[in-house]
PDBQT receptor file of N, H, CA, C and O in Angstrom, charges set to zero:
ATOM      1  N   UNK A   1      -4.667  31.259 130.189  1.00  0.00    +0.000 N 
ATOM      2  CA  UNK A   1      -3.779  31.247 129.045  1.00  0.00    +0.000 C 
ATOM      3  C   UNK A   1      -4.085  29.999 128.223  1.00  0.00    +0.000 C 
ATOM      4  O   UNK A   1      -4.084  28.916 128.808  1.00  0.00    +0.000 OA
ATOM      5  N   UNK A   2      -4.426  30.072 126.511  1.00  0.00    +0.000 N 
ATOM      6  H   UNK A   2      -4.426  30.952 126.035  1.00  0.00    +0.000 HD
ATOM      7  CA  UNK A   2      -4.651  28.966 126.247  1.00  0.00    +0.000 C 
ATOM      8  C   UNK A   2      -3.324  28.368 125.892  1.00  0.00    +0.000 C 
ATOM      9  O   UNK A   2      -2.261  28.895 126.220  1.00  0.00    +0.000 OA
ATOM     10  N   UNK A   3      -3.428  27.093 125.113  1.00  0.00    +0.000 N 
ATOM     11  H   UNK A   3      -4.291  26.665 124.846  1.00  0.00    +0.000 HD
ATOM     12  CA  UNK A   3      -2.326  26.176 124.341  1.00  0.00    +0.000 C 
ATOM     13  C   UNK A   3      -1.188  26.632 123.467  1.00  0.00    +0.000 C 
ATOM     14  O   UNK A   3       0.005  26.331 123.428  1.00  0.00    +0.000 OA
ATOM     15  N   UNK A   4      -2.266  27.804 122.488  1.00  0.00    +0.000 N 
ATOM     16  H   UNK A   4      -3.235  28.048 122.520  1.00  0.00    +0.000 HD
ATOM     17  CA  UNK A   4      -1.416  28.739 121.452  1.00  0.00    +0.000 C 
ATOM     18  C   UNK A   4      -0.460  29.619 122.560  1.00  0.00    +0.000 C 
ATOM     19  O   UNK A   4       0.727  29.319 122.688  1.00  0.00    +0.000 OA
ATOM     20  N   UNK A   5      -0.942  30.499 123.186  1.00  0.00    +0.000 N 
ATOM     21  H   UNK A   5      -1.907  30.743 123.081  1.00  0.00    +0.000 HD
ATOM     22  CA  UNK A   5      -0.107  31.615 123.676  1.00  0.00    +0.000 C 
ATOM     23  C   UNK A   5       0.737  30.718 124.749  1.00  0.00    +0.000 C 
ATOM     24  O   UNK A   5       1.834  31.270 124.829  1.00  0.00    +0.000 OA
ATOM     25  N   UNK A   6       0.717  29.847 125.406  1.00  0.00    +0.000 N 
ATOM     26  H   UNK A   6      -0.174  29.399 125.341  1.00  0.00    +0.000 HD
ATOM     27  CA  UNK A   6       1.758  29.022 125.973  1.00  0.00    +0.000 C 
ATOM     28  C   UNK A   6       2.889  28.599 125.601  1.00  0.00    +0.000 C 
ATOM     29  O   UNK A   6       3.909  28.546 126.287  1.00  0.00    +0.000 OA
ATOM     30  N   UNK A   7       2.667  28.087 123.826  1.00  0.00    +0.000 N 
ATOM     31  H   UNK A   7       1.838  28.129 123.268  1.00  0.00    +0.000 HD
ATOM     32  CA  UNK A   7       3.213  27.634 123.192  1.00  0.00    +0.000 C 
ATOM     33  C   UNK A   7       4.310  28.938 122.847  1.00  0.00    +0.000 C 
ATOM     34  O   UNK A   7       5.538  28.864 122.893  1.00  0.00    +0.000 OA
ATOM     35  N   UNK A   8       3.421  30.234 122.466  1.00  0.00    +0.000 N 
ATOM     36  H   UNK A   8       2.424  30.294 122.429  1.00  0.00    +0.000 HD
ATOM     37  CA  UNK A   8       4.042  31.017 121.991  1.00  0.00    +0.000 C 
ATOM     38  C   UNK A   8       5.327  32.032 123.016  1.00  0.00    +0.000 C 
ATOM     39  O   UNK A   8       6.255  32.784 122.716  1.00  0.00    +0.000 OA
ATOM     40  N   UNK A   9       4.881  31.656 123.977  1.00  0.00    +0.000 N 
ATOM     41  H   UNK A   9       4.128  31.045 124.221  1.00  0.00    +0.000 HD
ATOM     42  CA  UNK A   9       5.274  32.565 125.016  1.00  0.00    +0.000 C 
ATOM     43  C   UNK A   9       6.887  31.636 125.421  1.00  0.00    +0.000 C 
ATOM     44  O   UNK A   9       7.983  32.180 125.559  1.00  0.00    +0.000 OA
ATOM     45  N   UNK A  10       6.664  30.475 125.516  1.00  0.00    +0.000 N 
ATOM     46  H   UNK A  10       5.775  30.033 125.405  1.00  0.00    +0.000 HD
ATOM     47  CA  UNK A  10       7.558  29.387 125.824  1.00  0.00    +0.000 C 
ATOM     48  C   UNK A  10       8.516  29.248 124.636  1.00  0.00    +0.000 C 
ATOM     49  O   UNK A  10       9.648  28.821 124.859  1.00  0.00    +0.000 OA
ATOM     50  N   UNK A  11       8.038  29.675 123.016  1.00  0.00    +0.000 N 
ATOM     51  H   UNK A  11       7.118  30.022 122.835  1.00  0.00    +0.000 HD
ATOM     52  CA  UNK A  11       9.282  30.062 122.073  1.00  0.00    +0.000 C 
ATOM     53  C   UNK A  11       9.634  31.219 122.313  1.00  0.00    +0.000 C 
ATOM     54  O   UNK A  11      10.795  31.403 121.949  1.00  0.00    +0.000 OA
ATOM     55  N   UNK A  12       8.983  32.428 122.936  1.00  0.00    +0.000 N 
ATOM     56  H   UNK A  12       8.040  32.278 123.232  1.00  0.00    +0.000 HD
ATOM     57  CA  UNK A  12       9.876  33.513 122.908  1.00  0.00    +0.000 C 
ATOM     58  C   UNK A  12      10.837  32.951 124.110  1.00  0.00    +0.000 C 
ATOM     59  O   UNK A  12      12.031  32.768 123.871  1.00  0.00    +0.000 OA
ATOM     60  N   UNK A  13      10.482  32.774 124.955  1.00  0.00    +0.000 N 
ATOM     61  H   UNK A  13       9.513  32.922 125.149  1.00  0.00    +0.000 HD
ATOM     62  CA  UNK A  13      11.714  32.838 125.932  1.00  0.00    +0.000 C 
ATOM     63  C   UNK A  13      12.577  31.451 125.338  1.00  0.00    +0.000 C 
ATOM     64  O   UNK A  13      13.544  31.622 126.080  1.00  0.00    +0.000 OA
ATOM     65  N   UNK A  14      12.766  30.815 124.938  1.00  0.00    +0.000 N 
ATOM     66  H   UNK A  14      11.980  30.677 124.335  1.00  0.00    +0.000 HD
ATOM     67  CA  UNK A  14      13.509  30.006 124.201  1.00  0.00    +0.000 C 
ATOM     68  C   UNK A  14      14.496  31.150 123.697  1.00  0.00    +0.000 C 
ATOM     69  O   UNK A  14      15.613  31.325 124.183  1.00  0.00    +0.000 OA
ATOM     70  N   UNK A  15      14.031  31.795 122.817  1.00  0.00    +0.000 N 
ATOM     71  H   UNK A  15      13.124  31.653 122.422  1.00  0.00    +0.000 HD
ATOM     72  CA  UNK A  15      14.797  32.746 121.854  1.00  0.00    +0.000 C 
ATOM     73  C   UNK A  15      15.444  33.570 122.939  1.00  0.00    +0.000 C 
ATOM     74  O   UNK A  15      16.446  33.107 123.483  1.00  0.00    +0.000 OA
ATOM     75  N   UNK A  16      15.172  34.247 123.152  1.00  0.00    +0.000 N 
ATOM     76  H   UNK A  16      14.358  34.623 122.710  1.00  0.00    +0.000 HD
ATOM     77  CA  UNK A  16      15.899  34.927 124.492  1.00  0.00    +0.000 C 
ATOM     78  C   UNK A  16      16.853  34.030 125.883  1.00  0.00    +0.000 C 
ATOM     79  O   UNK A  16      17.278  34.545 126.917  1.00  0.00    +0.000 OA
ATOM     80  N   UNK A  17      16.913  33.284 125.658  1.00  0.00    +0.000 N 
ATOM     81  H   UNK A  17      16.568  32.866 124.818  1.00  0.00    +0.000 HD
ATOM     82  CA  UNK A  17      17.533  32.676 126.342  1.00  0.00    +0.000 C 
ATOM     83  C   UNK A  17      18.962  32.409 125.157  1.00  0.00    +0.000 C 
ATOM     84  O   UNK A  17      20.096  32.881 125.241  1.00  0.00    +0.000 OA
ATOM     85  N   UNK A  18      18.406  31.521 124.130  1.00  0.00    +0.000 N 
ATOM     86  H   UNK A  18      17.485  31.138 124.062  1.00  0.00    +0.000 HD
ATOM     87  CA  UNK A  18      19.187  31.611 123.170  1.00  0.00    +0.000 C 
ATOM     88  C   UNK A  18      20.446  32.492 122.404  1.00  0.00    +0.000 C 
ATOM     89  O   UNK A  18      21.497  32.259 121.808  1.00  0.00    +0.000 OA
ATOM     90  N   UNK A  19      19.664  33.598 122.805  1.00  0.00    +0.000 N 
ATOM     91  H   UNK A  19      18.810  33.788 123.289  1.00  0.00    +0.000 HD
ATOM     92  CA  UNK A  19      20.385  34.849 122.038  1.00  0.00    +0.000 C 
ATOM     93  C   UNK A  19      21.760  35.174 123.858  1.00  0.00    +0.000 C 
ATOM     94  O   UNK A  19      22.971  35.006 124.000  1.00  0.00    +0.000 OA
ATOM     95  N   UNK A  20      20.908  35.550 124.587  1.00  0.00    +0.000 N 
ATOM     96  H   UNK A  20      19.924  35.687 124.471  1.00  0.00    +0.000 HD
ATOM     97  CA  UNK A  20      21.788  35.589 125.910  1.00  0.00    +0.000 C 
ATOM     98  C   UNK A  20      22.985  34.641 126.118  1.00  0.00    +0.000 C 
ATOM     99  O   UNK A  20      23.970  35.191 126.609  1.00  0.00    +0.000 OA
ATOM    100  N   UNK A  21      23.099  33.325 125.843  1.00  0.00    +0.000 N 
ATOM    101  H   UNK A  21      22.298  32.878 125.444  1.00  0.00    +0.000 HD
ATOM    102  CA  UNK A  21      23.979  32.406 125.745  1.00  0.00    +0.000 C 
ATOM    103  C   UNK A  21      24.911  32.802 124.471  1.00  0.00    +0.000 C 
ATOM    104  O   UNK A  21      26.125  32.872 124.661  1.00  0.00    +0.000 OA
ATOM    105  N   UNK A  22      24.383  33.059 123.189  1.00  0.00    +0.000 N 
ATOM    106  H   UNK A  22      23.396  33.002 123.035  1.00  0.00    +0.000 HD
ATOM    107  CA  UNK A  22      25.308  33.683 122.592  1.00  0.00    +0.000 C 
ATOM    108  C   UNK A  22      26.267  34.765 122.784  1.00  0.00    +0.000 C 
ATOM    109  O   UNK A  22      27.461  34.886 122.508  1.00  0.00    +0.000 OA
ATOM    110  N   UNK A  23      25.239  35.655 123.438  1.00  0.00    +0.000 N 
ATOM    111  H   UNK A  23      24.270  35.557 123.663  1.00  0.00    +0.000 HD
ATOM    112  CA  UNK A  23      26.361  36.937 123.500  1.00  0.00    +0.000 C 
ATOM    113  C   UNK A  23      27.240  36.273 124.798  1.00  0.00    +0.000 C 
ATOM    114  O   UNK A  23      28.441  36.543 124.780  1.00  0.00    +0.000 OA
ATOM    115  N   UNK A  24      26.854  35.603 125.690  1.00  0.00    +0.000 N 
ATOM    116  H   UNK A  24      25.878  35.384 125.704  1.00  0.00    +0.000 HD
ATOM    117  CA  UNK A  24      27.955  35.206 126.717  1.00  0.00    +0.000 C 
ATOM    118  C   UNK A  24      28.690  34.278 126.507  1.00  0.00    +0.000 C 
ATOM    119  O   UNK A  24      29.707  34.271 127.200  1.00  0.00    +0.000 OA
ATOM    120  N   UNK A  25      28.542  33.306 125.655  1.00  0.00    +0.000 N 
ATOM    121  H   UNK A  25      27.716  33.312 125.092  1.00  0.00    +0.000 HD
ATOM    122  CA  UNK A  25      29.380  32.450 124.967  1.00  0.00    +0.000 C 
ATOM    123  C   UNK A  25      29.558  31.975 123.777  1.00  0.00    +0.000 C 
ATOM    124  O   UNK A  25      29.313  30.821 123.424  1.00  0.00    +0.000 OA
ATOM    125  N   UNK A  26      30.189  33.246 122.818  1.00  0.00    +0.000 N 
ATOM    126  H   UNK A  26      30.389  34.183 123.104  1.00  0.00    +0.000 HD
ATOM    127  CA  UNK A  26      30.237  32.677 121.739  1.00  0.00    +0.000 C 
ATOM    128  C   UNK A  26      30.821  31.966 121.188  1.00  0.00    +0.000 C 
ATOM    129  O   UNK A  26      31.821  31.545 121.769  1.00  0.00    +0.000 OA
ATOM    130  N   UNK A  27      30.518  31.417 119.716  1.00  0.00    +0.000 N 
ATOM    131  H   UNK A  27      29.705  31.759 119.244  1.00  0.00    +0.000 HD
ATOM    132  CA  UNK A  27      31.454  30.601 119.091  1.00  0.00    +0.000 C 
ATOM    133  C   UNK A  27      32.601  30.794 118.182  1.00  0.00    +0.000 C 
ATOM    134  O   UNK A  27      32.690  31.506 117.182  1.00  0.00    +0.000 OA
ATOM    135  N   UNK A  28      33.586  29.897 118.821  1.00  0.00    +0.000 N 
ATOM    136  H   UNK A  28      33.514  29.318 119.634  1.00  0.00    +0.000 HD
ATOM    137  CA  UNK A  28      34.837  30.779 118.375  1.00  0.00    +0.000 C 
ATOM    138  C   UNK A  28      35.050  30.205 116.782  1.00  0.00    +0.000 C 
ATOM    139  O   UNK A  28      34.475  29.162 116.470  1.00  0.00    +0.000 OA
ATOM    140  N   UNK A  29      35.714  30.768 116.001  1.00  0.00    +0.000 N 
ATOM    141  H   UNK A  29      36.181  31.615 116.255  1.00  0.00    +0.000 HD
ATOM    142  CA  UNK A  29      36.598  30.387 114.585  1.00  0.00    +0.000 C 
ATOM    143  C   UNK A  29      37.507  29.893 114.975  1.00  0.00    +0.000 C 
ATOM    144  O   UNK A  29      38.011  29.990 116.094  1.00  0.00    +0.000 OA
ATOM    145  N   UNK A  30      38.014  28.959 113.584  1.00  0.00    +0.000 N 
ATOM    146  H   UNK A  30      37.605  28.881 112.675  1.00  0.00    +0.000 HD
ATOM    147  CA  UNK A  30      38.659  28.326 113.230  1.00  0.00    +0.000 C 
ATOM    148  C   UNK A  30      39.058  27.424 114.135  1.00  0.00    +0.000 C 
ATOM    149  O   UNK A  30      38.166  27.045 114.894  1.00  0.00    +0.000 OA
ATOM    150  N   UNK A  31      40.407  26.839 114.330  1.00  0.00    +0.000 N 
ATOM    151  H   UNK A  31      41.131  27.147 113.713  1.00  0.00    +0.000 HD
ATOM    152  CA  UNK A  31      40.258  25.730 114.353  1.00  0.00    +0.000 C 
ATOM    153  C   UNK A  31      40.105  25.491 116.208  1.00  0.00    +0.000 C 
ATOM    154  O   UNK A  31      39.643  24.464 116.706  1.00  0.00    +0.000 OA
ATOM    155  N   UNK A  32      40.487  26.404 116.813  1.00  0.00    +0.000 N 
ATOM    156  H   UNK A  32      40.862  27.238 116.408  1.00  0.00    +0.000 HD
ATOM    157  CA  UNK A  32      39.761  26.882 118.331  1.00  0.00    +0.000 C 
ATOM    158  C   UNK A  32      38.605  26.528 118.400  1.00  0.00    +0.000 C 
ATOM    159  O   UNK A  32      38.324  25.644 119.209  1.00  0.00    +0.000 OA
ATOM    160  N   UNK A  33      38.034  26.851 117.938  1.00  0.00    +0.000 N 
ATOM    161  H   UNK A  33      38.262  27.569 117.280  1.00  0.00    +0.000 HD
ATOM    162  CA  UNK A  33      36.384  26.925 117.462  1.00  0.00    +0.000 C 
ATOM    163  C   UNK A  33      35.890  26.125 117.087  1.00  0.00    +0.000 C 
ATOM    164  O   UNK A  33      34.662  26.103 117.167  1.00  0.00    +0.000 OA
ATOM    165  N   UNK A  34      36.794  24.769 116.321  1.00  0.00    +0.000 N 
ATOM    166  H   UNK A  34      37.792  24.787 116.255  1.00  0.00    +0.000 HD
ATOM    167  CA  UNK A  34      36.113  23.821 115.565  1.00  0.00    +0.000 C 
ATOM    168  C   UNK A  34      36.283  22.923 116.942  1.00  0.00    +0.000 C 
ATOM    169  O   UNK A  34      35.378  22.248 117.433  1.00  0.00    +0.000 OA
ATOM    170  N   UNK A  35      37.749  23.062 117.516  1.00  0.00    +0.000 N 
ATOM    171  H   UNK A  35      38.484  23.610 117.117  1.00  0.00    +0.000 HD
ATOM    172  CA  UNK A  35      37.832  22.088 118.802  1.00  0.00    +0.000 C 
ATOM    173  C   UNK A  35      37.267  22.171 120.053  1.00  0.00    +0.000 C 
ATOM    174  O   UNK A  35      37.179  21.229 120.840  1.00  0.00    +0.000 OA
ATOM    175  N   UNK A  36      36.772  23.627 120.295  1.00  0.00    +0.000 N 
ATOM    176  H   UNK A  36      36.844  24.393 119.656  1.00  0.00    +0.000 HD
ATOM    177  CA  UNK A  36      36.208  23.760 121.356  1.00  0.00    +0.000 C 
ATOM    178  C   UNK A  36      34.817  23.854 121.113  1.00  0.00    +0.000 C 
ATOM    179  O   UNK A  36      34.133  24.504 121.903  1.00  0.00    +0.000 OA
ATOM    180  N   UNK A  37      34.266  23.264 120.072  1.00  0.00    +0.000 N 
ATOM    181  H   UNK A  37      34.822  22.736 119.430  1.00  0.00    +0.000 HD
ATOM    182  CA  UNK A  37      32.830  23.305 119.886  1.00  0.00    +0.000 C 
ATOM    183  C   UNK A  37      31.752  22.603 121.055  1.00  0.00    +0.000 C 
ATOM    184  O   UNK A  37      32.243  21.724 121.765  1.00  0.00    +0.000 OA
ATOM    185  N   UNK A  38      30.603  22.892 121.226  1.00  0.00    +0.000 N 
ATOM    186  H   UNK A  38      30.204  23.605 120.649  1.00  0.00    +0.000 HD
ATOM    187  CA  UNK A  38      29.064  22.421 121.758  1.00  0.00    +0.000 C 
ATOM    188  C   UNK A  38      28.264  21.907 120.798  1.00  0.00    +0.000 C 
ATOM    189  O   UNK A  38      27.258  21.361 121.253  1.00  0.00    +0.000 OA
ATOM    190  N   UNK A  39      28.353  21.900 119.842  1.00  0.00    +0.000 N 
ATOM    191  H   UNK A  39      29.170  22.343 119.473  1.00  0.00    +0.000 HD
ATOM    192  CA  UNK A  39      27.504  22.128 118.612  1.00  0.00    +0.000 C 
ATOM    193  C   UNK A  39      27.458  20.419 118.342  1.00  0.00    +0.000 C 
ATOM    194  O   UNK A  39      28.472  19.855 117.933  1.00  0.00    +0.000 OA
ATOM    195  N   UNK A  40      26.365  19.760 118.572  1.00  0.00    +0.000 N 
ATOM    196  H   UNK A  40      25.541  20.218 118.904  1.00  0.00    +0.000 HD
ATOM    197  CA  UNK A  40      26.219  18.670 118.506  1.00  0.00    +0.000 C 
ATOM    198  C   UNK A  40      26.671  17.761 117.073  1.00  0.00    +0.000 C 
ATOM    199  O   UNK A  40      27.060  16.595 116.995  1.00  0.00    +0.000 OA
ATOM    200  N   UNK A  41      26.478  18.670 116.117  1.00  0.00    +0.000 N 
ATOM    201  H   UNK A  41      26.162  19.616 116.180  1.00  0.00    +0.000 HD
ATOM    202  CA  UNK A  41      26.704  18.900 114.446  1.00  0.00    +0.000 C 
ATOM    203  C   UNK A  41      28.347  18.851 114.227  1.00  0.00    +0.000 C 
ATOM    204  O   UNK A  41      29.033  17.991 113.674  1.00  0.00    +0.000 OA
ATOM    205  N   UNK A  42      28.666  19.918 114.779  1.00  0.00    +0.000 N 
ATOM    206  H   UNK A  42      28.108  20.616 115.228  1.00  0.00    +0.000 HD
ATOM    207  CA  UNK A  42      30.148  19.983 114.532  1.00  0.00    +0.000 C 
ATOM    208  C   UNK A  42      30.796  19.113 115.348  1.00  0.00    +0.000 C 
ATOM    209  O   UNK A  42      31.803  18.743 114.744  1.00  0.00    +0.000 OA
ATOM    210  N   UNK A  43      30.753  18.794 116.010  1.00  0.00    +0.000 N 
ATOM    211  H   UNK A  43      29.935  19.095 116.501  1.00  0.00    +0.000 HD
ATOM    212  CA  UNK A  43      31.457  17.139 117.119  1.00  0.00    +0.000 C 
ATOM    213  C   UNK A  43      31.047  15.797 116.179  1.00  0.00    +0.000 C 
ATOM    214  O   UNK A  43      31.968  14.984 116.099  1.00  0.00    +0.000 OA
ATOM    215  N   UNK A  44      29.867  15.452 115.487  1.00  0.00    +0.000 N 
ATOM    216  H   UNK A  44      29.119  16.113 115.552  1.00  0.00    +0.000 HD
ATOM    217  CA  UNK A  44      29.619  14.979 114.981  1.00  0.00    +0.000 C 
ATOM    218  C   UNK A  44      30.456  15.280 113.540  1.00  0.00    +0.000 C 
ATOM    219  O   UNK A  44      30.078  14.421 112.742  1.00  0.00    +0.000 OA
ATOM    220  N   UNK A  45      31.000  15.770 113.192  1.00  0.00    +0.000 N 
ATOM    221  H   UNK A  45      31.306  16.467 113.840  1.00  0.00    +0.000 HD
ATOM    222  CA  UNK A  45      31.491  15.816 112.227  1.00  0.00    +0.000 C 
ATOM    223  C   UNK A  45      33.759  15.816 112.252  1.00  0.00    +0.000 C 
ATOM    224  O   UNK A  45      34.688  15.787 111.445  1.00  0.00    +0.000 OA
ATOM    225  N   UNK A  46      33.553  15.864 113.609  1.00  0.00    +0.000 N 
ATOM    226  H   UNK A  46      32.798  15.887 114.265  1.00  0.00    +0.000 HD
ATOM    227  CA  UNK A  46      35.055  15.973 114.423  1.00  0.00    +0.000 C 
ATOM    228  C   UNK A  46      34.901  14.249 114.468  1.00  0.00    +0.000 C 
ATOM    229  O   UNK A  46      35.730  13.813 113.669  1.00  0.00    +0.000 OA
ATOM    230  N   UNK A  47      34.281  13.323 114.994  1.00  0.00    +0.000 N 
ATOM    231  H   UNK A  47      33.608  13.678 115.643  1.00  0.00    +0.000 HD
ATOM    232  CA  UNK A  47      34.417  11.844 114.892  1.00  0.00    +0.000 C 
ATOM    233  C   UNK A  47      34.481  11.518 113.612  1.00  0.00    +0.000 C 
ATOM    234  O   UNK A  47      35.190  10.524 113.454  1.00  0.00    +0.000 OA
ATOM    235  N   UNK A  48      33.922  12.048 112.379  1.00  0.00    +0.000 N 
ATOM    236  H   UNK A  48      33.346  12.856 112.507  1.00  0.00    +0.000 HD
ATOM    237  CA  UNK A  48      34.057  11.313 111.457  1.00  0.00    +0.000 C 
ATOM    238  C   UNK A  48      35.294  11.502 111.074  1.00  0.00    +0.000 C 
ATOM    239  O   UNK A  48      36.054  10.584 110.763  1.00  0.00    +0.000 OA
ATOM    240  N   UNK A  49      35.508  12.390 111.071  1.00  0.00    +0.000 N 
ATOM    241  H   UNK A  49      34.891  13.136 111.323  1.00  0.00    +0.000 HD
ATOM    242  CA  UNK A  49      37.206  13.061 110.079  1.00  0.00    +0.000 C 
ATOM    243  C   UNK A  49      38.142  12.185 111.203  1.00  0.00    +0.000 C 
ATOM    244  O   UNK A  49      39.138  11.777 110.607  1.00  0.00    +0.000 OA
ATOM    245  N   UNK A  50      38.148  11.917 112.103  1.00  0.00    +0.000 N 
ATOM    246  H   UNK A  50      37.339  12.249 112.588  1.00  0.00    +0.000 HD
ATOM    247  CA  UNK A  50      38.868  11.392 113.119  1.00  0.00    +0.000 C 
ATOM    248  C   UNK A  50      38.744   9.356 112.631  1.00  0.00    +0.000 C 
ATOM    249  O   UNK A  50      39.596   8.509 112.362  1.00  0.00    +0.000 OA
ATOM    250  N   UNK A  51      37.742   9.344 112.702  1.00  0.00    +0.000 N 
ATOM    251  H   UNK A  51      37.050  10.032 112.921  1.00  0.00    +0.000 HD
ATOM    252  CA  UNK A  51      37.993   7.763 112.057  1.00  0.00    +0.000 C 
ATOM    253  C   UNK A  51      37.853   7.376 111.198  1.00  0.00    +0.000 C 
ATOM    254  O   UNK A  51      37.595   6.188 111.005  1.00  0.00    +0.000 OA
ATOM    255  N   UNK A  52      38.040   8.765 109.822  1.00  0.00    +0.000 N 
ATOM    256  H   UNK A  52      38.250   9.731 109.979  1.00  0.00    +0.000 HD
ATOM    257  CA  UNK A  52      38.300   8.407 108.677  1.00  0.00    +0.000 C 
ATOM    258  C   UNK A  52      39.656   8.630 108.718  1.00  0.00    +0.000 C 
ATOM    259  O   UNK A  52      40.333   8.121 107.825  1.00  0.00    +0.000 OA
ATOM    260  N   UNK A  53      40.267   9.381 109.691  1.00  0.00    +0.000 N 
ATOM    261  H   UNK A  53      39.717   9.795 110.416  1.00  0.00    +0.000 HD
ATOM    262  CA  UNK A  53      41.800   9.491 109.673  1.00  0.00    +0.000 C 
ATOM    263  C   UNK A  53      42.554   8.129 110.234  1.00  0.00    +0.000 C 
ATOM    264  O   UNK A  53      43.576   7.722 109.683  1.00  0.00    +0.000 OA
ATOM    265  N   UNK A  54      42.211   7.735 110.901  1.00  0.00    +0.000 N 
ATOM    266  H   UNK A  54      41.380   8.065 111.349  1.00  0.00    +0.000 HD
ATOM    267  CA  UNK A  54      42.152   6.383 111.982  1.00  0.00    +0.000 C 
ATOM    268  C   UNK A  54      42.229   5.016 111.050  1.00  0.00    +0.000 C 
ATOM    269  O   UNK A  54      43.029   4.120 111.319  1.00  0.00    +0.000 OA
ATOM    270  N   UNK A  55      41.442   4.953 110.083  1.00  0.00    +0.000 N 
ATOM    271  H   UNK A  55      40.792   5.681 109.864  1.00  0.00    +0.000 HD
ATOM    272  CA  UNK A  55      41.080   3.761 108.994  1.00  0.00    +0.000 C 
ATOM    273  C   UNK A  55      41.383   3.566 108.207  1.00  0.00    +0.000 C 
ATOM    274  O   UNK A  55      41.396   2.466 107.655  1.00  0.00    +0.000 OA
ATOM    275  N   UNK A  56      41.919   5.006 107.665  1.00  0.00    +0.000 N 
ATOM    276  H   UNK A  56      41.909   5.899 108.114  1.00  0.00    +0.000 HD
ATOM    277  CA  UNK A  56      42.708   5.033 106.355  1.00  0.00    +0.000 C 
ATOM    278  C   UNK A  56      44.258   4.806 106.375  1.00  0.00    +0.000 C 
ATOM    279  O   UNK A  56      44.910   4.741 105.332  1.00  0.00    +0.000 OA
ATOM    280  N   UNK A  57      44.833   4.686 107.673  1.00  0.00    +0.000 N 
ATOM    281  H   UNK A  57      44.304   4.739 108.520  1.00  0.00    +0.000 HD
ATOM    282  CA  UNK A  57      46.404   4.211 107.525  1.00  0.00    +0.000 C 
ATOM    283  C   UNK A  57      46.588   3.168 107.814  1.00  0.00    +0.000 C 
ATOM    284  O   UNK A  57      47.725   2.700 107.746  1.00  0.00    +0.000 OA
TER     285      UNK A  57
């Protein structure tokens, strides 16, 4: 097997793994969803609003 098809073979199962975690754990709405997030992005964005809430009184 060369470099390419390693490479390639190792994003499909990425994706498939990916997609499987979705359907078994998806992500919920609103504000459930915003609090019970994984999403490195959306937590990151839960600290800011949090110590812009924090700083501003």
């Amino acid at each position: 097997m060369s470099i390419a098809n390693a490479g390639e073979a190792y994003e499909a199962a990425e994706e498939a793994a990916g997609e499987r975690v979705a359907r078994h754990w998806p992500e919920g709405h609103g504000l459930r969803g915003w609090i019970t997030t994984v999403d490195h992005k959306r937590i990151g964005r839960r600290y800011m609003v949090t110590a812009r809430c924090a700083f501003s009184g």
